[in-house]
mmCIF file of the N, C-alpha and C atoms, coordinates in Angstrom:
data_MODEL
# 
_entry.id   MODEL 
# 
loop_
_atom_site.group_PDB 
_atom_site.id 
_atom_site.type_symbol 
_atom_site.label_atom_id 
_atom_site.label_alt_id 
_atom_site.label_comp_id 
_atom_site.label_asym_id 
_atom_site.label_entity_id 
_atom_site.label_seq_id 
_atom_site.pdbx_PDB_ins_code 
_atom_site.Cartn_x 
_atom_site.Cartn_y 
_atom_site.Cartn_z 
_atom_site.occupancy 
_atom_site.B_iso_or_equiv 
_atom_site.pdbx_formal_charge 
_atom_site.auth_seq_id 
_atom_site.auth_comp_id 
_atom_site.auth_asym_id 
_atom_site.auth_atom_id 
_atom_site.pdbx_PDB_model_num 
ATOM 1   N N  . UNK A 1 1  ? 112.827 9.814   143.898 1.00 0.00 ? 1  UNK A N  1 
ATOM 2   C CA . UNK A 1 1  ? 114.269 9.791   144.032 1.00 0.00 ? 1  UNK A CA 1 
ATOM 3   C C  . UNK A 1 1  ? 114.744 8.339   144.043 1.00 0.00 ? 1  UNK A C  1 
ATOM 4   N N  . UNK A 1 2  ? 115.860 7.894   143.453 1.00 0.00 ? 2  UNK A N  1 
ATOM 5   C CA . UNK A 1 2  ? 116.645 6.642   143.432 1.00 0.00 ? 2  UNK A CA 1 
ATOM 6   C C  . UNK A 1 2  ? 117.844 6.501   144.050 1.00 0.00 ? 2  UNK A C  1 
ATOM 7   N N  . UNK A 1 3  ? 118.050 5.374   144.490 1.00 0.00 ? 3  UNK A N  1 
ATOM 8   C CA . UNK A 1 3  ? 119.175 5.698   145.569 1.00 0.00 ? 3  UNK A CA 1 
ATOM 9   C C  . UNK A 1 3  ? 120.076 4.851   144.090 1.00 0.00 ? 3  UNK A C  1 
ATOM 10  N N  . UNK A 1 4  ? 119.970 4.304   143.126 1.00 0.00 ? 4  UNK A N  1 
ATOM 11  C CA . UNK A 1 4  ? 120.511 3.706   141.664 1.00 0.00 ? 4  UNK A CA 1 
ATOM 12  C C  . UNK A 1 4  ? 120.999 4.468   140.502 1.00 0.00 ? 4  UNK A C  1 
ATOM 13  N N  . UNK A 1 5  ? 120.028 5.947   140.676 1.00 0.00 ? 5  UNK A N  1 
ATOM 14  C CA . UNK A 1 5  ? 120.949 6.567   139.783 1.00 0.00 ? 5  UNK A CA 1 
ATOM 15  C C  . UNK A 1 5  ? 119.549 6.728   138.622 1.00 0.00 ? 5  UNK A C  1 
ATOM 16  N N  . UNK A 1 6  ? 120.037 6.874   137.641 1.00 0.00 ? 6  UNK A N  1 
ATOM 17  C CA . UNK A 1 6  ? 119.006 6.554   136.150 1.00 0.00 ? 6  UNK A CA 1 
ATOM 18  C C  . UNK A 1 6  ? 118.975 5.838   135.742 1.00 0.00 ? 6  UNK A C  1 
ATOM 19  N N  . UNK A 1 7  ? 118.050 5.372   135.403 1.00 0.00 ? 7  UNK A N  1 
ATOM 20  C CA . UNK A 1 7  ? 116.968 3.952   134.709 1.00 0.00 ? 7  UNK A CA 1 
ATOM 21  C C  . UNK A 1 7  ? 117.828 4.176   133.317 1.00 0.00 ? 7  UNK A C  1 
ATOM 22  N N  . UNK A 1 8  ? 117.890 3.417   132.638 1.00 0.00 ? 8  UNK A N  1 
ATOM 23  C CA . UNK A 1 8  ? 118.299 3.323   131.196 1.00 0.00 ? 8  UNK A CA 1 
ATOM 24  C C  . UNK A 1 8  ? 117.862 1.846   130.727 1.00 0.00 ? 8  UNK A C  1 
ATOM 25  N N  . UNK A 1 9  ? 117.036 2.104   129.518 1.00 0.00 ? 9  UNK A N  1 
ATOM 26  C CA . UNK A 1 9  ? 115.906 0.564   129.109 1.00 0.00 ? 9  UNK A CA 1 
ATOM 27  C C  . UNK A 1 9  ? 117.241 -0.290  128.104 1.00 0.00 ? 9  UNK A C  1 
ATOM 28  N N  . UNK A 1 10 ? 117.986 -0.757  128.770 1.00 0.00 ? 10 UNK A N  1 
ATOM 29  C CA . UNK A 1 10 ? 119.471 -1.037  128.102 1.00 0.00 ? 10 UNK A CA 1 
ATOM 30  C C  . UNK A 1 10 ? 118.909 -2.716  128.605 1.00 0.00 ? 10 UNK A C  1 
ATOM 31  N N  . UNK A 1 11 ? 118.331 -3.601  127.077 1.00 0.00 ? 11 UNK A N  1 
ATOM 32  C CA . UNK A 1 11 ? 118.632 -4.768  127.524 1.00 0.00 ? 11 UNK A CA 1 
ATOM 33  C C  . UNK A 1 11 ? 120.055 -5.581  128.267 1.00 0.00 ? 11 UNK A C  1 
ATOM 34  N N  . UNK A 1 12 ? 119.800 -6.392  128.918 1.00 0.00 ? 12 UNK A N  1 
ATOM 35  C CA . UNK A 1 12 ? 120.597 -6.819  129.403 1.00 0.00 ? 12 UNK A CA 1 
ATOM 36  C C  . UNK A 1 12 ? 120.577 -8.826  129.457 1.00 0.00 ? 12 UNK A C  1 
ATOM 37  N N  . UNK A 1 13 ? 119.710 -9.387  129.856 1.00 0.00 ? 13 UNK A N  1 
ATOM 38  C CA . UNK A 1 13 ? 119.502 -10.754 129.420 1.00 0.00 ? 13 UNK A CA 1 
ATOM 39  C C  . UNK A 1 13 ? 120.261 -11.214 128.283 1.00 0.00 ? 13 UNK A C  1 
ATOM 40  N N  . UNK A 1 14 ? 119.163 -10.440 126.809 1.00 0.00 ? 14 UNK A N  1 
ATOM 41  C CA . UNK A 1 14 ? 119.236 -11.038 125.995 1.00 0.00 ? 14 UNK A CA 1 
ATOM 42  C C  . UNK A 1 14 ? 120.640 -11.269 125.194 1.00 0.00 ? 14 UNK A C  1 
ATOM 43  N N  . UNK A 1 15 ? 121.443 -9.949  125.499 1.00 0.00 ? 15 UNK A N  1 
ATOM 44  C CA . UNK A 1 15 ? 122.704 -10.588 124.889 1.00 0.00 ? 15 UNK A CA 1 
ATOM 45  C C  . UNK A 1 15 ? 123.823 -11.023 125.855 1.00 0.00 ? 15 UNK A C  1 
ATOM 46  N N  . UNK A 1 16 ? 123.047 -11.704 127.199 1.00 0.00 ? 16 UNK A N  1 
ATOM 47  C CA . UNK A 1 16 ? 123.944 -12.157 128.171 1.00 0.00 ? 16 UNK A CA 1 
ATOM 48  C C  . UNK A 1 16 ? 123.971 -13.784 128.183 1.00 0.00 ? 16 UNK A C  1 
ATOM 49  N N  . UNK A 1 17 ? 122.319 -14.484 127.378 1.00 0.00 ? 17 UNK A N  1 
ATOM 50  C CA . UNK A 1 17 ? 122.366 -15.422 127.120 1.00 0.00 ? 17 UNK A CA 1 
ATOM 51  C C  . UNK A 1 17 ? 122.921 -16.520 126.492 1.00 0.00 ? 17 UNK A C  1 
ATOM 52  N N  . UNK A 1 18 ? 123.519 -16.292 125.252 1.00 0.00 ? 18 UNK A N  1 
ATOM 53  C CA . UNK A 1 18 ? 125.113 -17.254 124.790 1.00 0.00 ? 18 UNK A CA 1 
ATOM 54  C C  . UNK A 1 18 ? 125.546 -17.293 125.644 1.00 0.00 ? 18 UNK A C  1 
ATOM 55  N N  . UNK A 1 19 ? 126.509 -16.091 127.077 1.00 0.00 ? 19 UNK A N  1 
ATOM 56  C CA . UNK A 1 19 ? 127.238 -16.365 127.851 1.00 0.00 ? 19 UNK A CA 1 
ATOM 57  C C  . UNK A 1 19 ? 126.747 -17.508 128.704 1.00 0.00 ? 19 UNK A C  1 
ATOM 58  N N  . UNK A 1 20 ? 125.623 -17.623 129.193 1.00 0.00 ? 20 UNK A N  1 
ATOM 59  C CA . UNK A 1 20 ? 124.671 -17.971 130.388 1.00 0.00 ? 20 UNK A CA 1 
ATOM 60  C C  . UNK A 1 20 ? 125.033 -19.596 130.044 1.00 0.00 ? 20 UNK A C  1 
ATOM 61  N N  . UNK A 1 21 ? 124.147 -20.064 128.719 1.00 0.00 ? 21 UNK A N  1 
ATOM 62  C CA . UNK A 1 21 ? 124.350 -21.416 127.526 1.00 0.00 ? 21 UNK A CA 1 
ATOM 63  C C  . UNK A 1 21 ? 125.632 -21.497 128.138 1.00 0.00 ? 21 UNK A C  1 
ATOM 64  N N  . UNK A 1 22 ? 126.386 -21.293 127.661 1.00 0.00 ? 22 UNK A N  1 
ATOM 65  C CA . UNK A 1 22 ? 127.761 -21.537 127.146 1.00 0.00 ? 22 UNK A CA 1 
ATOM 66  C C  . UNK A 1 22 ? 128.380 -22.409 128.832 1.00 0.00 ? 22 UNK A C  1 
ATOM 67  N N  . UNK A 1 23 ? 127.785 -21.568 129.846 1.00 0.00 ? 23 UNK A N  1 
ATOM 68  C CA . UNK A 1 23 ? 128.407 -21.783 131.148 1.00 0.00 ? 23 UNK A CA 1 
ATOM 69  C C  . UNK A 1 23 ? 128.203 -23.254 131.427 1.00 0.00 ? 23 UNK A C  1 
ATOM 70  N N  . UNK A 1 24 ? 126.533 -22.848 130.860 1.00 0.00 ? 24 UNK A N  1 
ATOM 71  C CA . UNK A 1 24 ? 125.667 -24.113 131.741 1.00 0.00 ? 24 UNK A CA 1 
ATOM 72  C C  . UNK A 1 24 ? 126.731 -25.545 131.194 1.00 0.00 ? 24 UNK A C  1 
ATOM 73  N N  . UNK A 1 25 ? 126.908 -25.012 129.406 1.00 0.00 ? 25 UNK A N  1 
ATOM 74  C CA . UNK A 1 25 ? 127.332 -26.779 128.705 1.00 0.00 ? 25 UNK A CA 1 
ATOM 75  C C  . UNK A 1 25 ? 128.201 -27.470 129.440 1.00 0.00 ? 25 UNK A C  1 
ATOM 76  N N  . UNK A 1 26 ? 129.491 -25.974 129.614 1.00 0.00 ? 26 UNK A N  1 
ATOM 77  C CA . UNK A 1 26 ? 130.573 -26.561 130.041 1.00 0.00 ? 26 UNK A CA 1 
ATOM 78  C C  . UNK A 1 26 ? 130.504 -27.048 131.740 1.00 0.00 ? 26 UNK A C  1 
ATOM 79  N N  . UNK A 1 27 ? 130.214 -26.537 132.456 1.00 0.00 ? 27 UNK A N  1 
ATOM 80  C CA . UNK A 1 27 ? 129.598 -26.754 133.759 1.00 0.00 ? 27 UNK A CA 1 
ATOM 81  C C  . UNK A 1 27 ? 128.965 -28.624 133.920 1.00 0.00 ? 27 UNK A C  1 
ATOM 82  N N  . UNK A 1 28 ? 128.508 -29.053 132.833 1.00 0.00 ? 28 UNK A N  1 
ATOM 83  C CA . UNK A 1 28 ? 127.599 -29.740 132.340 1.00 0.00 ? 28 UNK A CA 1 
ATOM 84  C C  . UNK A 1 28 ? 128.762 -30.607 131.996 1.00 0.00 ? 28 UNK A C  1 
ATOM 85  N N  . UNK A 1 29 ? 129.720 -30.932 131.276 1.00 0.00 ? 29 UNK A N  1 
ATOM 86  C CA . UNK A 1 29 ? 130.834 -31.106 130.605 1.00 0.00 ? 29 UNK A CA 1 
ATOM 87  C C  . UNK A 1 29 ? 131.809 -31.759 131.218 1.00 0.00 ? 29 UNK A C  1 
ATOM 88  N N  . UNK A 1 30 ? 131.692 -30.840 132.762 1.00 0.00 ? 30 UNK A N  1 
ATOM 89  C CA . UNK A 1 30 ? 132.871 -30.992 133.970 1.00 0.00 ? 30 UNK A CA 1 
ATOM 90  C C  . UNK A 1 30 ? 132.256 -31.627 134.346 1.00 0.00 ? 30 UNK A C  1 
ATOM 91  N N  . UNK A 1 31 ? 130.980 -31.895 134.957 1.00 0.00 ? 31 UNK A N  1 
ATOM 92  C CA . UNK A 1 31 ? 130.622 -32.845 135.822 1.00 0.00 ? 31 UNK A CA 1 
ATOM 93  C C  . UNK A 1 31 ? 130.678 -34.610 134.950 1.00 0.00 ? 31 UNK A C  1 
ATOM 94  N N  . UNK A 1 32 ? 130.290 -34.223 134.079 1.00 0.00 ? 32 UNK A N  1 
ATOM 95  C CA . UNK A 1 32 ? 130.374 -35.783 133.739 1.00 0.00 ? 32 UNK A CA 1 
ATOM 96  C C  . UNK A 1 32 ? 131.593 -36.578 133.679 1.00 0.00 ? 32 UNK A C  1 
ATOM 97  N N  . UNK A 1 33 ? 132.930 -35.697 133.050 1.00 0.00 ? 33 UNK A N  1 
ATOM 98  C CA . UNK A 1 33 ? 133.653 -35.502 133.235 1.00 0.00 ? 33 UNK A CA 1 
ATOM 99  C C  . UNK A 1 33 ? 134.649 -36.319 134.393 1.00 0.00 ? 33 UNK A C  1 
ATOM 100 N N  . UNK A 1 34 ? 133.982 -35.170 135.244 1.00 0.00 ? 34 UNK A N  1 
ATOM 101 C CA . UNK A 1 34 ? 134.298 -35.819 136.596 1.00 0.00 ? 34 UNK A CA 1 
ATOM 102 C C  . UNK A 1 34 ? 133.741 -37.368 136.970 1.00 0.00 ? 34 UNK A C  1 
ATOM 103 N N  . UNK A 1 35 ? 132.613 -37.665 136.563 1.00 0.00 ? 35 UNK A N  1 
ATOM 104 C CA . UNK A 1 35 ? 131.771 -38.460 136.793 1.00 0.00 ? 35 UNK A CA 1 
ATOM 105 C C  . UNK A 1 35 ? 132.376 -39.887 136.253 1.00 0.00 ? 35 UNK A C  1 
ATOM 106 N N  . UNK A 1 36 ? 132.808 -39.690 135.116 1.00 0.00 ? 36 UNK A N  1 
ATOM 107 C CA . UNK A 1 36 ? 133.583 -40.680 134.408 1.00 0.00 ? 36 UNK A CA 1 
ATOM 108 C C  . UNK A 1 36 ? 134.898 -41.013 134.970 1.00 0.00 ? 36 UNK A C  1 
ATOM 109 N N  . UNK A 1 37 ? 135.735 -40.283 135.162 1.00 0.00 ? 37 UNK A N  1 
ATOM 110 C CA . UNK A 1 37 ? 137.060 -40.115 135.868 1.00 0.00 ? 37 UNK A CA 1 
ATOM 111 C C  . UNK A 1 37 ? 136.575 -41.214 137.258 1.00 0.00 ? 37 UNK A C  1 
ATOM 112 N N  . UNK A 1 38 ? 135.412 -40.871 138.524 1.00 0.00 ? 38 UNK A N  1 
ATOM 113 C CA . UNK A 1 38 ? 135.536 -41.505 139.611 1.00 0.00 ? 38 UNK A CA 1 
ATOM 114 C C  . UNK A 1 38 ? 135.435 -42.660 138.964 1.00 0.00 ? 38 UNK A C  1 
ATOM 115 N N  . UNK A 1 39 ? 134.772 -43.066 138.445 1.00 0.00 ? 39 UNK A N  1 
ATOM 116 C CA . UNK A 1 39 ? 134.242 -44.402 138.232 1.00 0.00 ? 39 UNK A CA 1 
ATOM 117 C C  . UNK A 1 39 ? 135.278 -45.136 137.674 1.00 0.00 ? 39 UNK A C  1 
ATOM 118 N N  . UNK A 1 40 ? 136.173 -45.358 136.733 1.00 0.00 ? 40 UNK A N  1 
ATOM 119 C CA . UNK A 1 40 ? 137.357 -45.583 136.089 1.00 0.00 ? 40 UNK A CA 1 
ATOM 120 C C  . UNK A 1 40 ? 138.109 -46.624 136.933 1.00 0.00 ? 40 UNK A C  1 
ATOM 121 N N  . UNK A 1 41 ? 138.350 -47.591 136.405 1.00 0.00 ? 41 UNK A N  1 
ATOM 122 C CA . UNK A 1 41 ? 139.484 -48.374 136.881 1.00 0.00 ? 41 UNK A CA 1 
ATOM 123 C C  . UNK A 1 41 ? 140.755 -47.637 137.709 1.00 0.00 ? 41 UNK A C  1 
ATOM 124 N N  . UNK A 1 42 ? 141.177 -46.967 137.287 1.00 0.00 ? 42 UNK A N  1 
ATOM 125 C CA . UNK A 1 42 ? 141.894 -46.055 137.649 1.00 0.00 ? 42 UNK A CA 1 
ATOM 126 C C  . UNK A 1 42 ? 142.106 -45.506 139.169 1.00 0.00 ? 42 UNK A C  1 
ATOM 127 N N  . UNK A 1 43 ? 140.552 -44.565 139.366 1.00 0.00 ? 43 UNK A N  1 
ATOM 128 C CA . UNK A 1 43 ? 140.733 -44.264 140.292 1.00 0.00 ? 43 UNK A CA 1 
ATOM 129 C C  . UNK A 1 43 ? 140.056 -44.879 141.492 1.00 0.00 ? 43 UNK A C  1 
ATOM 130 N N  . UNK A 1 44 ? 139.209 -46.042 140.853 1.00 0.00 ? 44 UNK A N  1 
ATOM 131 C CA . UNK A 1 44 ? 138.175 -46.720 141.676 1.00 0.00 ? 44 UNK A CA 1 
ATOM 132 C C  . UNK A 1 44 ? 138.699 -46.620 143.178 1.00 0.00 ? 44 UNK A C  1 
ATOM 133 N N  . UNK A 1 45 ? 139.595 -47.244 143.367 1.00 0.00 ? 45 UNK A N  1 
ATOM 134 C CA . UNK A 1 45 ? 139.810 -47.879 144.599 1.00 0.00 ? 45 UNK A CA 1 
ATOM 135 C C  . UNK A 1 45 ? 140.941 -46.552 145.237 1.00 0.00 ? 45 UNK A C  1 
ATOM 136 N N  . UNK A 1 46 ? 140.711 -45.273 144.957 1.00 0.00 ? 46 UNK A N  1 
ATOM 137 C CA . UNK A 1 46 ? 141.309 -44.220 145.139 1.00 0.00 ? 46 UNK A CA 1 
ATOM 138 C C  . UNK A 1 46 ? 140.939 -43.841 146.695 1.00 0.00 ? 46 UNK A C  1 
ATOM 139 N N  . UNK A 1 47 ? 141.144 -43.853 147.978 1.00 0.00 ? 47 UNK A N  1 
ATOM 140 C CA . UNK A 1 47 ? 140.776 -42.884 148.915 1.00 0.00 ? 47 UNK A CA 1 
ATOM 141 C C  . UNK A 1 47 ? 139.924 -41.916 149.012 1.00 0.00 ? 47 UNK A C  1 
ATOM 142 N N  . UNK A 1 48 ? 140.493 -40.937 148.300 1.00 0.00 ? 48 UNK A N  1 
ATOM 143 C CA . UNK A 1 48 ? 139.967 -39.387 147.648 1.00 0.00 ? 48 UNK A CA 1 
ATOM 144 C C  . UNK A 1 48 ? 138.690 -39.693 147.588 1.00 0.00 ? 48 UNK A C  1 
ATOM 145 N N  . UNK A 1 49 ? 138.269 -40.475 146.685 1.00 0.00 ? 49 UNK A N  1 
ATOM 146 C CA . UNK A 1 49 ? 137.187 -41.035 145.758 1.00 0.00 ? 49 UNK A CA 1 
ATOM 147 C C  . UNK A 1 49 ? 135.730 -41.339 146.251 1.00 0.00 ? 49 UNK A C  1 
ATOM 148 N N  . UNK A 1 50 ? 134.806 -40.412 146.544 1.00 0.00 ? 50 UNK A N  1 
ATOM 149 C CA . UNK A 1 50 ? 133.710 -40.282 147.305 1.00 0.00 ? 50 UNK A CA 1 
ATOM 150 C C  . UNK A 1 50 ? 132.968 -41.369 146.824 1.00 0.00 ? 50 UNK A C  1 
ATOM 151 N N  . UNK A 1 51 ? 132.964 -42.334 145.726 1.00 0.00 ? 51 UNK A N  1 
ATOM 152 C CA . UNK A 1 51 ? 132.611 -43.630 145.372 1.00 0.00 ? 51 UNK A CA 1 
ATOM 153 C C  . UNK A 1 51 ? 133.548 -44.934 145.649 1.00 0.00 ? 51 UNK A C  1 
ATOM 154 N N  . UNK A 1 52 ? 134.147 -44.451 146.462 1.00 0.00 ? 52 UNK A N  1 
ATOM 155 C CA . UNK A 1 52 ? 135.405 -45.738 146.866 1.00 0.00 ? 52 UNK A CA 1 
ATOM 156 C C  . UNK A 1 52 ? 134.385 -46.125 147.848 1.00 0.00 ? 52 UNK A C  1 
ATOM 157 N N  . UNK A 1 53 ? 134.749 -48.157 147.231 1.00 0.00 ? 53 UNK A N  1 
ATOM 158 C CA . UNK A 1 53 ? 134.210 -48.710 148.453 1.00 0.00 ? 53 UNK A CA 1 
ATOM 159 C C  . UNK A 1 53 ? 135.304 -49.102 149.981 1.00 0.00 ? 53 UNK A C  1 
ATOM 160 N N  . UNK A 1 54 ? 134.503 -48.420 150.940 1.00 0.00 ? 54 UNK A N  1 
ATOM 161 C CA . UNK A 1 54 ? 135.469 -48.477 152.130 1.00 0.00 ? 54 UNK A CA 1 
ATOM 162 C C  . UNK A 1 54 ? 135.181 -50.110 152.522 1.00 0.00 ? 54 UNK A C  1 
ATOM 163 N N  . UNK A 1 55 ? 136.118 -50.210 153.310 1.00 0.00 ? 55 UNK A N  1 
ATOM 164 C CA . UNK A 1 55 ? 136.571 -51.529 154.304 1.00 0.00 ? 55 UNK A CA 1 
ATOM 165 C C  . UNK A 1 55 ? 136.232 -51.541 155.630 1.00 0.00 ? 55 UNK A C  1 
ATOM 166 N N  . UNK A 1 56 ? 135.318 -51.833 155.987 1.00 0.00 ? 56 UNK A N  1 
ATOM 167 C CA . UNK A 1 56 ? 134.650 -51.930 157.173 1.00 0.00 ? 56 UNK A CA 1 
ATOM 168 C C  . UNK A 1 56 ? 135.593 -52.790 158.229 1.00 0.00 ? 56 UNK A C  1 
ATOM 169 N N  . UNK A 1 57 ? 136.032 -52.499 159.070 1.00 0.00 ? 57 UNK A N  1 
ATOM 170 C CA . UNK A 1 57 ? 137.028 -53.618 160.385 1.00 0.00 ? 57 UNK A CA 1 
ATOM 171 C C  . UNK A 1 57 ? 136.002 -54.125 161.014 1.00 0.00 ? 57 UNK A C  1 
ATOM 172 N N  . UNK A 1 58 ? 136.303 -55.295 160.752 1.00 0.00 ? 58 UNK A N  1 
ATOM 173 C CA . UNK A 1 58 ? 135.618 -56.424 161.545 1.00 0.00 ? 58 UNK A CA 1 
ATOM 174 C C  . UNK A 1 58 ? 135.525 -55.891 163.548 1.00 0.00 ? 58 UNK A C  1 
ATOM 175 N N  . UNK A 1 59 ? 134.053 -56.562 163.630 1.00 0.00 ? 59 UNK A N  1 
ATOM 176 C CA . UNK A 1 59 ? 133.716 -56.097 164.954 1.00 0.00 ? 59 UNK A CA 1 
ATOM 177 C C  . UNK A 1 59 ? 134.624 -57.102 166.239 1.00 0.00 ? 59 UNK A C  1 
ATOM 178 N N  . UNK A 1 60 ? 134.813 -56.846 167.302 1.00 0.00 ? 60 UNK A N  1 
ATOM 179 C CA . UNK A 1 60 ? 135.810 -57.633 167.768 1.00 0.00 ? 60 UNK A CA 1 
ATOM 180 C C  . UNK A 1 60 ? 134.740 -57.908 168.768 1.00 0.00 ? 60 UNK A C  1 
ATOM 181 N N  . UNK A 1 61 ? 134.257 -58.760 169.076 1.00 0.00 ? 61 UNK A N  1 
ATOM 182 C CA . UNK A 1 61 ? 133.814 -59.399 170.471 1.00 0.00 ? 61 UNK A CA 1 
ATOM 183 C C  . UNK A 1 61 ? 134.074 -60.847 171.055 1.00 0.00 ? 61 UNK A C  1 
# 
């Protein structure tokens, strides 16, 4: 007994793979993307910007 129901030998991968590709490029695409964008004159000195160099306050003693 199956608690799933009936088996049916219905590939499934193989014509899911273009989709799969396709994700990874663009996925792939965005990050660099992104990657290029932080780095940029632009946004260098941005806050936001998890590659911004922070400003350390001088220690007071």
């Amino acid at each position: 007994m199956s608690f799933l129901g009936k088996k049916f030998p219905a590939p499934v991968a193989k014509p899911f793979a273009p989709f799969l590709v396709a994700g990874l490029v663009v996925m792939y695409g965005v990050n660099s993307f992104q990657t290029m964008m932080m780095n940029s004159e632009e946004f260098k000195n941005d806050p936001r910007n998890p590659n911004a160099k922070t400003v350390k306050p001088a220690d007071k003693h």
